[in-house]
N, C-alpha and C positions, 0 to 999 in steps of 0.2 A: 504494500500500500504506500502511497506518495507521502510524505510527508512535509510542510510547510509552514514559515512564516507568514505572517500575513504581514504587504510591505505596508510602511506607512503612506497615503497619501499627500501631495503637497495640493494648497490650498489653490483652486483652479479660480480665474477671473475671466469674466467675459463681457463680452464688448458687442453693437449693435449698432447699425446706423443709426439709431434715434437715441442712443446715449446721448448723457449732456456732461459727464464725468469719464475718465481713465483710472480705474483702482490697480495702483502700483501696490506689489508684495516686495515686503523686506525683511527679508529672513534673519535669525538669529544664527551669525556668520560663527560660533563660538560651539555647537552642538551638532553639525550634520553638514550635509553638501551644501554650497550655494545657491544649486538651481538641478531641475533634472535636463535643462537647456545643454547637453552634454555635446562641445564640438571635436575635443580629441582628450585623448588619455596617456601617459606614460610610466613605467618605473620610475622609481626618483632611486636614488644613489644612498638612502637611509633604511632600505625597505619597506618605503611609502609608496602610493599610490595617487599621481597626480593626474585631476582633473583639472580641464581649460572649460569653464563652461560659460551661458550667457549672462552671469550673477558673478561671475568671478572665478580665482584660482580655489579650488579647493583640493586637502590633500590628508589620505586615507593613512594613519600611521602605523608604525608596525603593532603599535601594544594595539592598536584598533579605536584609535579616536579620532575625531575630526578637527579642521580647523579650516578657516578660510577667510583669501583676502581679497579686495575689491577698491576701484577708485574711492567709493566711497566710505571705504572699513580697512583702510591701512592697516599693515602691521607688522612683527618678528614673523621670519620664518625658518626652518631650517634652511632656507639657501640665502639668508641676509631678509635685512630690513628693507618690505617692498611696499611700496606705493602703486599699485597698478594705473596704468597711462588712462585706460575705459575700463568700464563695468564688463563688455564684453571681452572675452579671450576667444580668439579662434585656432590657435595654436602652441602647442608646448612640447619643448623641447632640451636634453641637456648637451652640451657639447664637451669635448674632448676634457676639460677640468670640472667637470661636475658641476658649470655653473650655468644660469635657468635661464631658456630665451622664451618669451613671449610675444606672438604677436597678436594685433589689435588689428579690427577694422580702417584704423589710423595711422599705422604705426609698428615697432617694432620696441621691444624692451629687451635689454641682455643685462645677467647681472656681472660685475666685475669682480667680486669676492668681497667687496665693503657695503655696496649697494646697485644700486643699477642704471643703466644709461640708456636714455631713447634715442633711437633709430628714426630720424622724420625728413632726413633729407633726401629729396629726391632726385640728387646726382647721383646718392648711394642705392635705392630703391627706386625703381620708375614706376611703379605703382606703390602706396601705401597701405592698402589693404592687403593684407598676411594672408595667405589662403593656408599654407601648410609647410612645416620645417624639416628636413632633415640631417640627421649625423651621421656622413661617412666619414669617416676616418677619422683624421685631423681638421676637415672643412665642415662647414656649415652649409647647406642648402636653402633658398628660402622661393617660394611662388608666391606672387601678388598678381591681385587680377586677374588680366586679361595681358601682363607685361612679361609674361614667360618665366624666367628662374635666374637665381642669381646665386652666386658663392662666393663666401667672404673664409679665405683663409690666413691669417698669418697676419693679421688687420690691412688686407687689400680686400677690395671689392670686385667681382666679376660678373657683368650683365649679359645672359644669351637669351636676345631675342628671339622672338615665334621666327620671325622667318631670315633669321641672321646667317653666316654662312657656316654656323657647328650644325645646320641643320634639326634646328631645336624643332621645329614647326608643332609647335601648340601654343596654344595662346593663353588658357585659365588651366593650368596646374593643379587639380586637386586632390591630388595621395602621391604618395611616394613609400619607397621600402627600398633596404637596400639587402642584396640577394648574399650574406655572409661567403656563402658557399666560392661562388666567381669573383665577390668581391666588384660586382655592380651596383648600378643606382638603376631602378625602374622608375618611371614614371607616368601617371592615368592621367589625361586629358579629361574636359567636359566633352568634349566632342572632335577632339583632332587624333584619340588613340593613343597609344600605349607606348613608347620611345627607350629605351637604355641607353645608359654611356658604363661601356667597359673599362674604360682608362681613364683614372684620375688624376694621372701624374706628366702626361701631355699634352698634346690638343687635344680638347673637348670636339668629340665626333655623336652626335646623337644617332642611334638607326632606331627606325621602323619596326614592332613588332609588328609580326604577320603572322595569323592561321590559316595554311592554304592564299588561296587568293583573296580572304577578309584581313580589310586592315584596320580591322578591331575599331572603329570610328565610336560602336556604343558602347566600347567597353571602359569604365572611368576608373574601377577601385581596384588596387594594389595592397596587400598584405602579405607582409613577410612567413615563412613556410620555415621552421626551425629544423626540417630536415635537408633544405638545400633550394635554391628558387623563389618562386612568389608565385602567392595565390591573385590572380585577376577575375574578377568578376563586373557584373551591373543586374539590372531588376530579374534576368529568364535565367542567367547560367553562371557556373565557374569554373575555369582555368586554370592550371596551372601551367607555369613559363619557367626555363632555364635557360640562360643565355646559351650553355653548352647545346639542350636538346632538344628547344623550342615550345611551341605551342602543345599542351596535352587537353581533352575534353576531360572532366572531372564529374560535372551533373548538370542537368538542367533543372526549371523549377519542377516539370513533371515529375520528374526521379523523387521529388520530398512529398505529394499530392498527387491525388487522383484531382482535384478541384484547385485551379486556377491557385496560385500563391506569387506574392512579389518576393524578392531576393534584395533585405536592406545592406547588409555585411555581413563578412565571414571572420572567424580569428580561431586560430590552432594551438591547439597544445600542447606540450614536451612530449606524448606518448603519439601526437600522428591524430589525432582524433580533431575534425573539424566540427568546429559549430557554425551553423548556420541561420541568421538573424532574419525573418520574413516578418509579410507581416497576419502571418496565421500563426506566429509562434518561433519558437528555436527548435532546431534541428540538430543531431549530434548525427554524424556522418564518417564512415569509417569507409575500408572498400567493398567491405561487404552489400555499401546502402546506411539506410535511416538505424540506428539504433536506441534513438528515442526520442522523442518529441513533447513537448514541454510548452503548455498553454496556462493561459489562464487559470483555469480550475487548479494547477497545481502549485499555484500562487504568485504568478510571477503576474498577475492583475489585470493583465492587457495581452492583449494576443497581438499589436501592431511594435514590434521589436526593430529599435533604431537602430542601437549599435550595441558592438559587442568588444572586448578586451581581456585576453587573459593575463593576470599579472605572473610575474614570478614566483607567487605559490601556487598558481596552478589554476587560480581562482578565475574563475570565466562571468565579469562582467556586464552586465545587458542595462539597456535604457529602454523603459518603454512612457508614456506620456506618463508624467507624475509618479514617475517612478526611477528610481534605481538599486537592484541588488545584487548578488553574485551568487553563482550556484558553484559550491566549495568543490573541490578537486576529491573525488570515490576510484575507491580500486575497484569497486563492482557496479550494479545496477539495479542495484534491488531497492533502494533507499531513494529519496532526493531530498535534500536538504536546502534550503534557501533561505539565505539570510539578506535581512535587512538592511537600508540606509534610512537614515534618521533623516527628513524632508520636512524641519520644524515648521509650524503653522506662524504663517505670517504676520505680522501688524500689519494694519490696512489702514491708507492714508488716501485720502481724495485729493486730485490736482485736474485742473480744466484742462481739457483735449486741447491736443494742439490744431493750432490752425494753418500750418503750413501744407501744401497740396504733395500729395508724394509727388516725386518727380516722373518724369518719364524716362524710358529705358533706354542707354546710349545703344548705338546704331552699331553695328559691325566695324571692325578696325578693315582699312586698308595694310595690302602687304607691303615690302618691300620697304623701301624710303621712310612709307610714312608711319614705321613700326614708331622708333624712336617716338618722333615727334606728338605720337596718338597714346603712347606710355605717359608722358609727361604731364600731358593736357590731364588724361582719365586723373593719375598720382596727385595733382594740381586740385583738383575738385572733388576730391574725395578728403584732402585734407581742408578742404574749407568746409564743406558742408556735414562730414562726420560731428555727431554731437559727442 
């Protein structure tokens, strides 16, 4: 029989064209996550658990307490005294000295070892909106926008535009992994597919992932594979990729359903076991197929599963609306056990809607020439009009 926690819920507000108020939640940053607003996750280097999420950094610790900081809720942390740049984090990251980068819709934050310094200039970043960081090696990776990727090693800066001559060609970056095994960088596109650079120590050459004659245009997410490679996926199927032996099929959504399911993310375990994030639930996936599946009723509250993170105990992460728990690492299958995240119930404050019109959506970048100069403009007006 299943066995479970029931998660706490976090306090849901809603909104109407005929509101006359915005009720903002402010969580007690001192007792649980900041938000279940979950954009990325990492190990931290103390046996913590960090989350980037829309409320702030929050960070899971080894004895199992919380703590969490925010533009608005400065504070100590194990990686220095942080003032976060916005409320929002969209990305988190540690590089080669153990020290924390955060990026922002705005911006960019690294810490130094005493505290930490923003990243806002747009000679250094041609977009300032962070989409996602990575660490290989000794370098730092970072994607913004629609302005391709950039690498800062050694405190130089290196900008490869979508359509530069490394052959970057994608324009909005959003996942990366890096393949331990060959010692690659992967990386998923929104919509321009899947690229590697195998060499990090002299020219930057991007290629082309290819299965067969598809050149993977709808396939966006990248996840690293800790027995060698990376797992690529989007909403019907996933992949696995080795620079050495290329594209493999793994599953589609039918393979987890007789009835239609989407495919949100995937994330793998030290023993080879994938989980699979839809949104009828999670999916544990071996090569035998399905070996168990894990809805609602068995407590995880919500059957629409955003993302998923195994940390280095083993512990396999999920987000689903108003929620976040982990389902703890079993030798067997007979049990499930799910524990909780503490999602304190808000103070609620009333403040008048704003009155500014959303804006409208920028048009498509030209190639070529006017890579640069359309990097610049986007980076230019996102740091004005970001709140």
């Amino acid at each position: 029989m299943y066995r479970a926690l029931i998660l706490i819920l976090a306090a849901a507000s809603f909104f109407t064209p005929f509101a006359s108020a915005l009720y903002v939640e402010v969580p007690d940053y001192h007792s649980g996550i900041a938000s279940t607003g979950v954009k990325d996750t990492i190990n931290g280097r103390y046996g913590d658990v960090i989350f980037a999420t829309d409320g702030g950094i929050s960070v899971y610790t080894e004895n199992g307490t919380w703590y969490s900081v925010n533009a608005r809720n400065p504070g100590e942390t194990a990686y220095g005294s942080l003032a976060p740049l916005e409320t929002m984090v969209t990305a988190v990251a540690l590089d080669p000295d153990g020290r924390l980068w955060l990026g922002y819709p705005n911006g960019l934050q690294i810490g130094d070892g005493t505290g930490y310094r923003a990243v806002k200039d747009l000679d250094l970043l041609k977009n300032l909106n962070v989409n996602c960081i990575a660490r290989w090696g000794d370098e730092m990776w970072i994607a913004t926008g629609r302005a391709g990727l950039h690498r800062y090693q050694d405190g130089e800066w290196t900008w490869y535009k979508p359509a530069g001559p490394e052959n970057l060609g994608c324009y909005t970056i959003v996942s990366m992994a890096v393949d331990a095994a060959s010692d690659a960088l992967v990386i998923g596109s929104e919509s321009d597919g899947i690229r590697v650079l195998r060499d990090r120590t002299g020219d930057a050459r991007f290629e082309q992932v290819t299965y067969g004659s598809d050149t993977l245009r709808r396939v966006s997410g990248v996840r690293v594979d800790p027995f060698g490679g990376v797992y690529l996926f989007n909403r019907t199927t996933v992949l696995h990729y080795a620079p050495d032996a290329g594209v493999t099929p793994v599953l589609n959504a039918g393979n987890l359903s007789a009835f239609p399911v989407v495919i949100n993310d995937v994330a793998t375990t030290a023993d080879g076991t994938l989980y699979i994030a839809s949104d009828n639930g999670i999916y544990r996936w071996n090569s035998s197929g399905v070996v168990r599946h894990i809805t609602s009723g068995d407590g995880i509250r919500a059957n629409a599963v955003k993302k998923l993170f195994v940390d280095a105990y083993g512990r396999c992460w999920f987000v689903v609306p108003g929620n976040v728990g982990y389902i703890p690492p079993t030798a067997g299958h007979a049990t499930l056990d799910l524990s909780a995240v503490p999602v304190p119930t808000p103070v609620v404050t009333e403040t008048p809607l704003p009155q500014t019109p959303v804006p409208a959506a920028t048009p498509g970048e030209a190639a070529g020439l006017f890579d640069g100069v359309w990097a610049f403009f986007e980076g230019l007006f996102g740091a004005v009009n970001s709140g």
